[in-house]
C-alpha positions in Angstrom: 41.3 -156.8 92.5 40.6 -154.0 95.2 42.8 -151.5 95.8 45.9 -151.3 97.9 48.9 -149.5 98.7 52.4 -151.4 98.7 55.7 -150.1 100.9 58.5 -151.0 98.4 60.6 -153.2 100.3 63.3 -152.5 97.8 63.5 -148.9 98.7 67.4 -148.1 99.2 67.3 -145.1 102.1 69.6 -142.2 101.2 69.5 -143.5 97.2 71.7 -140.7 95.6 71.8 -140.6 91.6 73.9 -138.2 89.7 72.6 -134.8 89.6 70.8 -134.1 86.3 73.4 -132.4 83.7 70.2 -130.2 82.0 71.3 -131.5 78.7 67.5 -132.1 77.6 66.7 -129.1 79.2 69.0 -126.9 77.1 67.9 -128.6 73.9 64.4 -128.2 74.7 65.2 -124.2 75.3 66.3 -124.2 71.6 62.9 -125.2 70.4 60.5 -122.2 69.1 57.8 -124.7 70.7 59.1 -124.5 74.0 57.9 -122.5 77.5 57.2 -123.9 80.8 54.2 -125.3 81.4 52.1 -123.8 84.0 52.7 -124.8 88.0 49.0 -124.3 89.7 48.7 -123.5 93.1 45.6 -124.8 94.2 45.0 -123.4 97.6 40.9 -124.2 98.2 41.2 -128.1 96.9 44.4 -128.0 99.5 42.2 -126.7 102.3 39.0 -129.1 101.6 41.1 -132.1 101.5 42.5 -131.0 105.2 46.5 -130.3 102.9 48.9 -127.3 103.9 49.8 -126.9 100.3 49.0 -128.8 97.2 50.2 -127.6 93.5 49.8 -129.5 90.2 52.2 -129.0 87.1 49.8 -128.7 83.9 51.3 -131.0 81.4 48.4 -130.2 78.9 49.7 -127.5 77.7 53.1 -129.0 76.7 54.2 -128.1 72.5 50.5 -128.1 71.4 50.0 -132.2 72.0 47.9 -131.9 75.2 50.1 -134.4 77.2 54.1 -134.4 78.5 55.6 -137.3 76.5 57.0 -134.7 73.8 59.6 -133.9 76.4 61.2 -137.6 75.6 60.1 -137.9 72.0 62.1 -135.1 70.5 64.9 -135.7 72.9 65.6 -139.2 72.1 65.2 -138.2 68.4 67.6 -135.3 68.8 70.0 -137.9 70.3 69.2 -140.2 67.4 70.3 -138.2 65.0 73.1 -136.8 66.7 74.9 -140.4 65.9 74.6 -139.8 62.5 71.5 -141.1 61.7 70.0 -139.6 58.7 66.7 -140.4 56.9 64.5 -142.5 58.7 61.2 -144.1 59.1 60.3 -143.6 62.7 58.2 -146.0 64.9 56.4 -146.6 68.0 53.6 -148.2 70.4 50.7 -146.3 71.9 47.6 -145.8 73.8 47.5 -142.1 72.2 50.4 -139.7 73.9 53.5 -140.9 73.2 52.7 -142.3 69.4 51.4 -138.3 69.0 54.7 -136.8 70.4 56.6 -139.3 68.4 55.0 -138.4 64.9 55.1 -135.0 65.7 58.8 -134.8 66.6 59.9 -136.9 63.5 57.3 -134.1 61.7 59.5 -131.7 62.6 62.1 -133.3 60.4 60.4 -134.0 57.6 60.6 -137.8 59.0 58.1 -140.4 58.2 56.4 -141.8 60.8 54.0 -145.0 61.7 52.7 -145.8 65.0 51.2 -148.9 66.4 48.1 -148.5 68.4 45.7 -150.7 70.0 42.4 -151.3 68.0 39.9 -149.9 71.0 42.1 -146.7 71.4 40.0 -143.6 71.1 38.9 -142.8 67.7 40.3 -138.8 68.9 43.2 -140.3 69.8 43.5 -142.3 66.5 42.3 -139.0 64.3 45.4 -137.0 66.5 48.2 -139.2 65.0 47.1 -138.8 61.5 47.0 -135.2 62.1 50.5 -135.1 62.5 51.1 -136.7 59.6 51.7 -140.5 60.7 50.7 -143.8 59.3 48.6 -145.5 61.7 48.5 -149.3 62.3 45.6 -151.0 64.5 46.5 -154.0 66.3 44.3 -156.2 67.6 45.1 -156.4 71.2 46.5 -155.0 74.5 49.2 -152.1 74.0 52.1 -154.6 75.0 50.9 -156.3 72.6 51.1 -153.3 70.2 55.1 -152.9 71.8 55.7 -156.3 70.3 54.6 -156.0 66.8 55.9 -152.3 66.7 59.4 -154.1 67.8 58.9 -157.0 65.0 57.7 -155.1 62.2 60.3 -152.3 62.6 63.3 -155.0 62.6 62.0 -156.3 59.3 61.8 -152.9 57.6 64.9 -151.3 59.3 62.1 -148.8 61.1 63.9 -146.8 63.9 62.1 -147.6 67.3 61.4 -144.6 69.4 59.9 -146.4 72.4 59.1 -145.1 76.0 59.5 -148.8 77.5 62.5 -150.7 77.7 62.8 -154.5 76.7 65.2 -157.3 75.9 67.1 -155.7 73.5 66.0 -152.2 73.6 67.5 -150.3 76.9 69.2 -147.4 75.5 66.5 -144.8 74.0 63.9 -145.4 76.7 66.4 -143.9 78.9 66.8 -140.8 76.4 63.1 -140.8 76.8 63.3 -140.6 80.9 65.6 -137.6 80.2 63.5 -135.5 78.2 61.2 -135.6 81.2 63.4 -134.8 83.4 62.7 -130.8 82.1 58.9 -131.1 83.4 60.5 -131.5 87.5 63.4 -129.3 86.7 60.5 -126.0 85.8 59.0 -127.4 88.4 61.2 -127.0 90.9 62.3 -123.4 89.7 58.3 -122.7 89.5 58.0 -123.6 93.1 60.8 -121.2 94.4 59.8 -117.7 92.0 56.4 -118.2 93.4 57.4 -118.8 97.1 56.0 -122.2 97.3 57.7 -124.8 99.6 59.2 -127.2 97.6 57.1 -130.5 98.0 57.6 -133.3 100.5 54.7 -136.0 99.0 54.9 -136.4 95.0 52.5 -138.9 93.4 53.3 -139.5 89.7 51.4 -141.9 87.3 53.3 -145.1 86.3 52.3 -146.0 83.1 55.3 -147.9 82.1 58.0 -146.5 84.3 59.4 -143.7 82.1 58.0 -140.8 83.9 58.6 -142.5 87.3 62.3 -142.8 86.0 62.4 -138.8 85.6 61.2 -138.5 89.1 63.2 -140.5 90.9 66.5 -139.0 88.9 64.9 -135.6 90.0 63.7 -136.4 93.4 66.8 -138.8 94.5 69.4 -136.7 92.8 69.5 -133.4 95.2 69.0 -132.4 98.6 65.0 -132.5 98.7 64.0 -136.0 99.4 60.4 -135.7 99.0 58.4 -139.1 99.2 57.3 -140.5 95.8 54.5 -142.6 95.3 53.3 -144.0 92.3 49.7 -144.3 91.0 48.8 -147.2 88.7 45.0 -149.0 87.8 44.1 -152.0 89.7 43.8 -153.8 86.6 47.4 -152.8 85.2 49.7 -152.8 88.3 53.1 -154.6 87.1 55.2 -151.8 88.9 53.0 -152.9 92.6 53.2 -156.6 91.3 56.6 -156.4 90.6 57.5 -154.3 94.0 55.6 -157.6 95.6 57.6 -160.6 93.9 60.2 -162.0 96.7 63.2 -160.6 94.6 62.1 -157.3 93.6 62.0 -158.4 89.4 59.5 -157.3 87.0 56.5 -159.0 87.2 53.4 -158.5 84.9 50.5 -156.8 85.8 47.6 -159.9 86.4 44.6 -157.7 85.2 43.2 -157.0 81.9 44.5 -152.9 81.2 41.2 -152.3 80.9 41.0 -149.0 82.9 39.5 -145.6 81.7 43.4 -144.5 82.7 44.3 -145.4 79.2 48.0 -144.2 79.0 48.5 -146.5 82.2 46.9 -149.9 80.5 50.8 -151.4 80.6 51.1 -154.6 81.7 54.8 -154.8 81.5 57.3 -152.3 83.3 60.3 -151.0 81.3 62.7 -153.1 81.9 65.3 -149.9 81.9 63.3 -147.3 83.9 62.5 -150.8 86.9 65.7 -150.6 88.6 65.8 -147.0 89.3 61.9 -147.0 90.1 62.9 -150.0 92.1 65.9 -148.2 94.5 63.7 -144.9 94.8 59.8 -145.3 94.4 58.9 -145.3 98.1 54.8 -146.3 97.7 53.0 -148.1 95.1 49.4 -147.7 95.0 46.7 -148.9 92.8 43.5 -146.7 91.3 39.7 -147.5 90.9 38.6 -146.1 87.9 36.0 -143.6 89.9 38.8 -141.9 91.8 39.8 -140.7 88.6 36.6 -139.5 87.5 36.3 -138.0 91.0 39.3 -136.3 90.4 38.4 -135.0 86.6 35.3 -133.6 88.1 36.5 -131.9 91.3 39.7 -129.9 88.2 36.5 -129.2 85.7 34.7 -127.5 89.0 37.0 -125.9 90.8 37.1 -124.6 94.4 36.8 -120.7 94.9 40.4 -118.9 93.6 41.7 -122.4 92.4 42.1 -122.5 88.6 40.1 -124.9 86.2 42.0 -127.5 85.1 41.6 -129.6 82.1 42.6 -133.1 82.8 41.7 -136.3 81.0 41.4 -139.8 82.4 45.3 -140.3 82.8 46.0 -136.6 83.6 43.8 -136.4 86.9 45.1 -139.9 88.6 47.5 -138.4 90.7 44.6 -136.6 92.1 42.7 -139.8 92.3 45.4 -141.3 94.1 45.8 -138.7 96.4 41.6 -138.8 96.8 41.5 -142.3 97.4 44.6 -142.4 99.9 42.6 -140.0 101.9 39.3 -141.6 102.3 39.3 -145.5 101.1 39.4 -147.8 103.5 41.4 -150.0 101.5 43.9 -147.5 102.4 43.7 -146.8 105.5 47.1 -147.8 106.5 48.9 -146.1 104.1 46.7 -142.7 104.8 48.4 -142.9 108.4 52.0 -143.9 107.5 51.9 -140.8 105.2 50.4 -138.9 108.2 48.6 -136.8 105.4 47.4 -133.7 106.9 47.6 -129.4 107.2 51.6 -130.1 107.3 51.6 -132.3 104.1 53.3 -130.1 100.6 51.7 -131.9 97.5 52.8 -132.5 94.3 51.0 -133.8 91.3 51.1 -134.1 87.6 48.4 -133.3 85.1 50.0 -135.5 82.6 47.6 -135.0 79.6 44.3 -132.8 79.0 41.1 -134.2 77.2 42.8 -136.6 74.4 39.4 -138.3 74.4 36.9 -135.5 74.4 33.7 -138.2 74.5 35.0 -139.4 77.4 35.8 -136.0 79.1 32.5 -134.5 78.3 30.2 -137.8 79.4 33.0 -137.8 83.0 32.8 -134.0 83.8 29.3 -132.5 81.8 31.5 -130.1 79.9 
């Protein structure tokens, strides 16, 4: 499938969600792991690509795991426990990030932990879980198809499911999840003012499963600053642009084969409690070549003159990649105008995770 960019016809104008309490937030302040992750102004890559302003919040740095999803992991599991659950065996589906920051934060309590990953995963990524302590289980398969035996396994063994993606069933601690991540726009948006940054008016923001998109629309669709949000996805794992596309707006499944490089976005399903927000609030849906995102690895490795060097794996640089292929690919040449990107244009992106597969970063960037 080539690429292409989808208006969401479901968009509600004016969408107002309640303001984020900062719950997560404060918890997360409480952690001796915790500081802010750095916001990078990136002034020359702004200039080349013809942008007033473009600035990218370095999630690589985030408790030591080299990716964001912590933020949700140790949230949901702080809310777990504050129920009254005691001791627990942990467990969860992966491509890598989220099955790290889930073993890590049940670490933390002295929690055992197993994690479901898909049999081609990474062998770093792989190697990382069992660092932090956690009994790995390779399934033969697709990562949804990880999600399902993670879901039936647990349910025999009375296993506590800590799962980014919502399903039939399971709505309530993906949504715990969404909140922890809430913490990553909130710095943000306080990094953007103490520097004297304009706060953004274009946000891209990888899809994945929805979680993350979830936290941004919360964010982005809860205040006064309405900036528009577009989300990045692989060709060959769209559900959130298939699903934007069905005639009634409900989730649909991705029709390729999550095969991309983008390996935290290889989800063929969308959460089925982070769709209806992303649904009311997600204003663009685009869909990602795998060479943008190597573009975009490249041009972070070797930066412009005064701009920072930024280490960004596969799923980490495809906000850039979006934003590189919106500007130049054909493909895309409508949306490039209807988002009139230019020297007025305030950008926002996520580096999501740093080099989780070090192979692959080294053979993408020559680093």
């Amino acid at each position: 499938m080539p690429m292409a960019a989808r208006v969401n016809p479901f968009r509600e104008p004016g969408m107002q969600l309640p303001a984020d309490r900062g719950q997560a937030r404060a918890f997360h302040r409480t952690l001796p792991e915790y500081a802010p992750t750095p916001l990078h102004s990136c002034p020359g890559l702004a200039r080349s690509l013809g942008l007033g302003q473009l600035v990218i919040k370095d999630e690589s740095q985030r408790f030591g795991l080299n990716a964001f999803k912590g933020l949700g992991a140790v949230w949901a599991l702080q809310r777990i426990r504050a129920t009254g659950s005691g001791a627990m065996t942990v467990s969860a589906a992966t491509e890598g990030n989220h099955g790290r920051a889930v073993a890590w934060a049940a670490r933390r309590l002295g929690l055992p932990a197993v994690i479901f990953i898909p049999a081609h995963a990474a062998a770093a990524r792989v190697e990382r879980l069992r660092e932090e302590g956690a009994r790995v289980v390779l399934v033969d398969g697709s990562y949804d198809q990880a999600v399902q035996r993670c879901a039936e396994v647990s349910a025999a063994k009375g296993w506590q499911v800590i799962s980014d993606t919502g399903y039939e069933g399971y709505l309530e601690i993906p949504g715990w999840i969404a909140e922890g991540y809430s913490t990553l726009f909130a710095e943000a948006a306080e990094q953007h003012a103490a520097a004297g940054l304009a706060a953004p008016d274009l946000v891209l923001v990888q899809a994945g499963v929805g979680a993350l998109l979830q936290a941004a629309v919360t964010h982005f669709r809860g205040g006064a600053i309405a900036p528009i949000l577009v989300a990045v996805e692989p060709v060959s794992a769209a559900a959130h642009f298939a699903s934007a596309g069905s005639p009634t707006g409900e989730p649909t499944g991705a029709p390729g084969a999550q095969d991309s490089i983008m390996a935290g976005l290889n989800c063929g399903e969308v959460s089925r409690s982070a769709w209806p927000v992303v649904r009311r609030g997600v204003d663009l849906f685009v869909t990602l070549e795998d060479r943008y995102t190597e573009t975009a690895m490249r041009r972070l490795a070797e930066p412009a003159p005064g701009d920072p060097r930024i280490v960004a794996g596969e799923t980490g640089a495809a906000g850039l990649g979006g934003l590189l292929a919106l500007l130049e690919a054909p493909e895309l040449a409508g949306a490039r105008e209807d988002l009139q990107l230019g020297p007025a244009r305030r950008v926002l992106l996520l580096n999501t995770e740093g080099a989780t597969n070090p192979l692959a970063y080294a053979r993408i960037t020559n680093r």
